[in-house]
C-alpha positions in Angstrom: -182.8 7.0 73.0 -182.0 9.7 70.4 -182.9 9.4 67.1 -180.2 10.8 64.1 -182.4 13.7 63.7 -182.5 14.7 67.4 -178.9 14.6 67.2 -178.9 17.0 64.4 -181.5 19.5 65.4 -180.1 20.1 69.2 -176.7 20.4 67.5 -178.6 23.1 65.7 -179.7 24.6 68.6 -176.0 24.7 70.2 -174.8 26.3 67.4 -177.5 29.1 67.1 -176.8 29.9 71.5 -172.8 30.3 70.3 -174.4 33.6 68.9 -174.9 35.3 71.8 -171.5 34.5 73.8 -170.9 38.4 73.5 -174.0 39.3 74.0 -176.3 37.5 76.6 -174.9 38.0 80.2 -175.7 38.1 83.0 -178.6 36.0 80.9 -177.0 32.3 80.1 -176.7 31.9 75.7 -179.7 29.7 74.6 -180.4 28.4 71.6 -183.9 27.0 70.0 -185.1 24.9 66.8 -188.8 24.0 66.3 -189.8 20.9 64.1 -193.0 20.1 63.0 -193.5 16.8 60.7 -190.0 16.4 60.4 -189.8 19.4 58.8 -187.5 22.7 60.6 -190.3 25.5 60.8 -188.4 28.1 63.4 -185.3 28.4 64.9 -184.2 31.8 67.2 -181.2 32.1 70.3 -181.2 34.8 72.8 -179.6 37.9 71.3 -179.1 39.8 74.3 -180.3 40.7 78.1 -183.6 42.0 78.6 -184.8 40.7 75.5 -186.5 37.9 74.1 -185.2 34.4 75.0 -184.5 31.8 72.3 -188.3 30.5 72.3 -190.2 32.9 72.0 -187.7 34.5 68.9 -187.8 31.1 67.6 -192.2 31.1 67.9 -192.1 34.5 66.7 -189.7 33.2 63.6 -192.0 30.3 62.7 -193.3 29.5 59.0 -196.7 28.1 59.9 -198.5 27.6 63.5 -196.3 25.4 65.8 -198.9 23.3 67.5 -198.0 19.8 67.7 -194.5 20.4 67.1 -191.5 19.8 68.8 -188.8 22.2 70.0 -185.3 21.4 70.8 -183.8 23.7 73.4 -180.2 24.0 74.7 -181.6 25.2 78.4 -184.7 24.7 80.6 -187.4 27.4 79.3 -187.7 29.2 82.3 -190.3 29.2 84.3 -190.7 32.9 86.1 -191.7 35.9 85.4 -188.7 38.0 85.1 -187.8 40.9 82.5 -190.2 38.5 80.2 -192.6 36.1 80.6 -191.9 32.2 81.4 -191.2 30.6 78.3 -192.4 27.4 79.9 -196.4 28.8 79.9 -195.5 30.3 76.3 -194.7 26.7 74.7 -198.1 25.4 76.6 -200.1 28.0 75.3 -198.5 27.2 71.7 -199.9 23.6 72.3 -196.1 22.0 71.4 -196.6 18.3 71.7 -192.8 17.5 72.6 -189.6 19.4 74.2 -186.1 18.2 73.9 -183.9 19.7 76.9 -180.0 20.0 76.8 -179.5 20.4 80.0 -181.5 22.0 83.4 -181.3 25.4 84.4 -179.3 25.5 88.0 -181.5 28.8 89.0 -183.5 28.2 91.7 -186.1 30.3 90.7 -186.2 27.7 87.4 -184.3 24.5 88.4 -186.9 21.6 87.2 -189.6 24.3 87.7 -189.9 24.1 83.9 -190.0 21.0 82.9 -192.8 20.5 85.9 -195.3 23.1 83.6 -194.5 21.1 80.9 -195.3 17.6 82.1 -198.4 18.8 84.4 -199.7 19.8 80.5 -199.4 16.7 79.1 -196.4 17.9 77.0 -193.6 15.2 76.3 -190.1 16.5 78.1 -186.9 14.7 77.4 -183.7 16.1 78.6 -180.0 15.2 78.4 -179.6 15.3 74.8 -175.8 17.0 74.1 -175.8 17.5 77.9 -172.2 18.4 78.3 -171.4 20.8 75.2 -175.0 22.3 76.6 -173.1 23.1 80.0 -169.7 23.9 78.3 -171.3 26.4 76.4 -172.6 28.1 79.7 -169.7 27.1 82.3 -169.3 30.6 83.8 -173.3 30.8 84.0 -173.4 27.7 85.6 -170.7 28.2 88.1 -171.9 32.0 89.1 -175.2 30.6 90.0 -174.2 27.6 92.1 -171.6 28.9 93.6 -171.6 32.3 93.4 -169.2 33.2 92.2 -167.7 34.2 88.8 -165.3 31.6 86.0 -162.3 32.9 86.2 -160.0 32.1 83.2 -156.2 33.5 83.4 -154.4 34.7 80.5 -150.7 34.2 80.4 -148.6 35.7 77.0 -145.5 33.5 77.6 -142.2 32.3 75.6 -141.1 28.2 75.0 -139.4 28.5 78.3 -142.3 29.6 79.9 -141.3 33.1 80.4 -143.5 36.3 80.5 -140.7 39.2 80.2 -137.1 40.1 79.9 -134.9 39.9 83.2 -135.5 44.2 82.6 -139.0 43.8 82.6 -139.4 44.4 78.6 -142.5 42.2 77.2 -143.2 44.1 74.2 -144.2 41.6 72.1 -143.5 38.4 73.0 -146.7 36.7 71.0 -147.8 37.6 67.9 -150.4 40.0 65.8 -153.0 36.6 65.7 -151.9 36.1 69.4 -153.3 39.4 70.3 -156.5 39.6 68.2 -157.5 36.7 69.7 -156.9 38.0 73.4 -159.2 40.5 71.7 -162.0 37.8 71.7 -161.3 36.6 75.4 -161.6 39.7 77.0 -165.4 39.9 74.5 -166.5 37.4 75.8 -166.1 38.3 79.4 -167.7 40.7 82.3 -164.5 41.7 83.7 -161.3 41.7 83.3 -158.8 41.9 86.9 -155.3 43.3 86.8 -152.9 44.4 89.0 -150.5 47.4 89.7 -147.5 46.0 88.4 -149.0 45.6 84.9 -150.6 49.1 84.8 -147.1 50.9 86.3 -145.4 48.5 83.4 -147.6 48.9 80.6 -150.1 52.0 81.1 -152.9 49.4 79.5 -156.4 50.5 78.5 -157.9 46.8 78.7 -160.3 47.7 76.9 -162.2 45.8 73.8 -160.5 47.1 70.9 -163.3 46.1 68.1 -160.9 46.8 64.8 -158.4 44.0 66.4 -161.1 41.1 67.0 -160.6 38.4 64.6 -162.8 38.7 61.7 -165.2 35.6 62.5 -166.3 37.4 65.7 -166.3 40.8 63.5 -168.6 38.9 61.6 -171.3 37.9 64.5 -171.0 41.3 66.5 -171.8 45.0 65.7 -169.9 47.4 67.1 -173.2 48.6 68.9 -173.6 45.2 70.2 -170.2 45.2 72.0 -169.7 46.0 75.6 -166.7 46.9 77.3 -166.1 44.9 80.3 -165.4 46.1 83.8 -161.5 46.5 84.6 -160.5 45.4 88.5 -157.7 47.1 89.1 -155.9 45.4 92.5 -153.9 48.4 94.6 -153.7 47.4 98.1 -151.7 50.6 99.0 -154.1 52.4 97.2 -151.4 53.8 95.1 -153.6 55.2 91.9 -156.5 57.2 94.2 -155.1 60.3 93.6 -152.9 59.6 90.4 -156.3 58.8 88.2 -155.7 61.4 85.2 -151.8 59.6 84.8 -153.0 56.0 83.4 -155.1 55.2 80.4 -157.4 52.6 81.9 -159.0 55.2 84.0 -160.0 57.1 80.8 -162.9 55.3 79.5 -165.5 52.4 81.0 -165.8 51.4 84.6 -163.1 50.6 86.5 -162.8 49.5 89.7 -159.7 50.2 92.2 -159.4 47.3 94.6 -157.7 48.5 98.0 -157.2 47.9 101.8 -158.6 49.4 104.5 -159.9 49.5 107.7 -163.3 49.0 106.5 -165.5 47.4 103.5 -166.9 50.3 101.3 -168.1 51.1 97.4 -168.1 54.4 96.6 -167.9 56.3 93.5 -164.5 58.8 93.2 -165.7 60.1 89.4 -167.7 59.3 86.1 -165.2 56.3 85.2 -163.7 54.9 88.5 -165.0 53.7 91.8 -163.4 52.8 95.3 -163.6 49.2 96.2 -162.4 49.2 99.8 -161.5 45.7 101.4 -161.1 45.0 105.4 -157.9 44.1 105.3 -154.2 44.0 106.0 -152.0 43.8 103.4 -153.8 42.1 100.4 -156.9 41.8 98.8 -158.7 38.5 99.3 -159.0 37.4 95.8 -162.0 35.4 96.6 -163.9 37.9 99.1 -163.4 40.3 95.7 -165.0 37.5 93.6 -167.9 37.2 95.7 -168.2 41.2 95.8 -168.3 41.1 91.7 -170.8 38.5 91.8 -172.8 40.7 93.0 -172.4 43.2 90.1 -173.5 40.1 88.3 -170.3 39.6 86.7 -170.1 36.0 85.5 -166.8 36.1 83.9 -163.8 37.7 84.9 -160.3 37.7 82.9 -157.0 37.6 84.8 -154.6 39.7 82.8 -151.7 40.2 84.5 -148.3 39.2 85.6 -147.3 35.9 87.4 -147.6 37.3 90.6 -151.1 37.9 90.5 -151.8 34.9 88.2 -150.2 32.8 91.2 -152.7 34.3 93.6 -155.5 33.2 91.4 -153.9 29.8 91.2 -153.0 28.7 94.5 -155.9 29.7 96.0 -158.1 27.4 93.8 -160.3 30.2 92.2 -158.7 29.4 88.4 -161.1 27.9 86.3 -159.6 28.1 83.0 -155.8 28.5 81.8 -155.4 30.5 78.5 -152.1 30.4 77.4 -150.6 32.0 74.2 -146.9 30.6 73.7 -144.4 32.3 71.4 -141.7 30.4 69.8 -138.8 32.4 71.2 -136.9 31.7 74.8 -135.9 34.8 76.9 -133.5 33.0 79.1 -132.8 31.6 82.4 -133.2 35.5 84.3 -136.2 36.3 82.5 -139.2 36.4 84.1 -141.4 33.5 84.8 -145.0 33.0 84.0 -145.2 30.8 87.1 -144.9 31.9 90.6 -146.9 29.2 92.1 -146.1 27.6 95.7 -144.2 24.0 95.2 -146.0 21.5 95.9 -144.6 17.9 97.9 -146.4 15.2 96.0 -148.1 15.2 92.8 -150.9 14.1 93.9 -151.8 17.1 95.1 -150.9 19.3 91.6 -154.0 21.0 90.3 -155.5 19.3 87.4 -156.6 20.7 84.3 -158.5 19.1 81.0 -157.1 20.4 77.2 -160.0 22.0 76.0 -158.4 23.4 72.8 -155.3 23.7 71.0 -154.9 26.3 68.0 -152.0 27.3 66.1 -152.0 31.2 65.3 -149.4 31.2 63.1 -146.2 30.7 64.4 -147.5 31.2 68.0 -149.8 27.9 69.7 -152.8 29.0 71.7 -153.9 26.3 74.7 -156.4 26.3 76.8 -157.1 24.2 80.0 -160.3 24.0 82.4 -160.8 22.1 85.9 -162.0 18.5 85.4 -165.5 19.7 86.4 -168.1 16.3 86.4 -171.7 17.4 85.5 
């Protein structure tokens, strides 16, 4: 069904929507390539939020008049009128004779609406074309629409024997310098990042995006004007740091977000940094009641960084998406402290299942990361 060039030009595409991974949310990354006889005229990807999407830069970059041409997209053009106009009436209006889809957009508002404008012009659609590395690309867009709620992907710094800290607590480092300039990208790439008390009693953490640490290929591809620092969730059920907020760094700078129990759900603001998150509950916060609660802040994306009590809450209640684990080639010991806290299990048919996604070496440490066997 695909001819060589198809193949090449939507592969294009993907690789122009990679640019905005830092950039784009809550708006999915989106690249476009136009081709008019057989020759590339435009490409353009969605750069950030509230501006133009990948069609309308790649129109706007185009060497001659794209009538008759056809454009390879990596996402439904939309079809609604939201901080710009549909993209769908744009490419009719630019008289495009064909339009290669990746993959349907899952918002309602869109969701086929697009590729009905197109048709109903007489316009050539065909879509599928790299359909899965199309909905890779966007997984946490994908999911935070359908099911509203946010990708969650948990980050665990551990040794060989799956360790996380000394017996007395001491973690300081366990991975290495490439180990942590890449944790630099994760938390980049993502609209929050969750945490509990433990960690910030333990470490005293900033969380923040430290720019001069990102490796230098994402350096490369983002401005430090570009960059934005993600929200930090900080889990306190007892509500321990309320009145204690001038004592940690990660109150200091961004927004933050102090997760607590009470007798009552309320979001309030306590200062210029830091707001009050309060949870009807008893004696823990219901890690997916607070998911749906950032949802609603549109976050799409939410790191876990944290120890492996909180990691197993994430776990076993089936709201991990994504395991990031950075493994050091040292081993702590049979009292150190375990990366896994998780409940045992009585068959293995029951054991959550995860797909390798990607294995890297960073230096002496390995980086691996697994997703849920999600069918599209």
């Amino acid at each position: 069904m695909w001819s060589k060039a198809d193949k090449v030009y939507m592969a294009r595409a993907l690789a122009l929507a990679k640019k905005g991974k830092y950039t784009t949310s809550p708006n999915p990354c989106v690249g476009c390539v136009i081709v008019k006889d057989g020759k590339l005229i435009a490409e353009g990807y969605h750069q950030c939020c509230g501006q133009g999407h990948a069609e309308v830069n790649a129109v706007a970059n185009a060497i001659c008049d794209v009538s008759g041409a056809c454009v390879y997209v990596t996402l439904e053009p939309c079809s609604h009128y939201g901080r710009t106009p549909p993209c769908a009436l744009m490419l009719v209006e630019k008289k495009v004779s064909r339009v290669v889809i990746a993959i349907e957009d899952p918002n309602p508002l869109v969701q086929g609406k697009g590729i009905a404008i197109l048709k109903e012009h007489g316009i050539k659609v065909e879509v599928g074309l790299y359909r899965k590395k199309a909905y890779n690309l966007n997984r946490a867009f994908f999911k935070s629409i359908v099911k509203k709620l946010p990708y969650v992907t948990v980050k665990l710094g551990m040794s060989l024997d799956s360790k996380i800290a000394l017996s007395n607590g001491y973690s300081k480092w366990i991975t290495n310098e490439k180990s942590r300039s890449y944790v630099q990208k994760l938390r980049a790439s993502v609209d929050a990042i969750i945490t509990g008390k433990k960690t910030v009693l333990a470490d005293n953490p900033s969380l923040n995006v430290r720019y001069h640490e990102l490796p230098f290929k994402v350096k490369d591809s983002l401005e430090l004007k570009t960059l934005k620092q993600p929200i930090k969730v900080i889990l306190d059920s007892k509500a321990y740091f309320v009145d204690k907020l001038d004592n940690f760094s990660i109150f200091k700078s961004g927004i933050n977000i102090i997760a607590i129990c009470s007798d009552k759900d309320k979001y309030t603001k306590l200062n210029e940094h830091v707001y009050l998150l309060e949870q009807k509950a008893q004696d823990y916060i219901d890690i997916t009641l607070l998911l749906q609660f950032l949802d609603t802040l549109n976050v799409r994306h939410v790191l876990v960084e944290s120890g492996a009590t909180l990691a197993k809450s994430f776990l076993d209640s089936n709201n991990c998406d994504e395991l990031c684990c950075f493994i050091a080639p040292k081993i702590l010991g049979q009292h150190a402290k375990q990366a896994f806290l998780t409940k045992d299990l009585e068959n293995l048919a029951i054991a959550p299942s995860f797909k390798l996604t990607k294995l890297k070496r960073l230096d002496d440490d390995i980086y691996i990361k697994y997703q849920n066997k999600v069918e599209i």
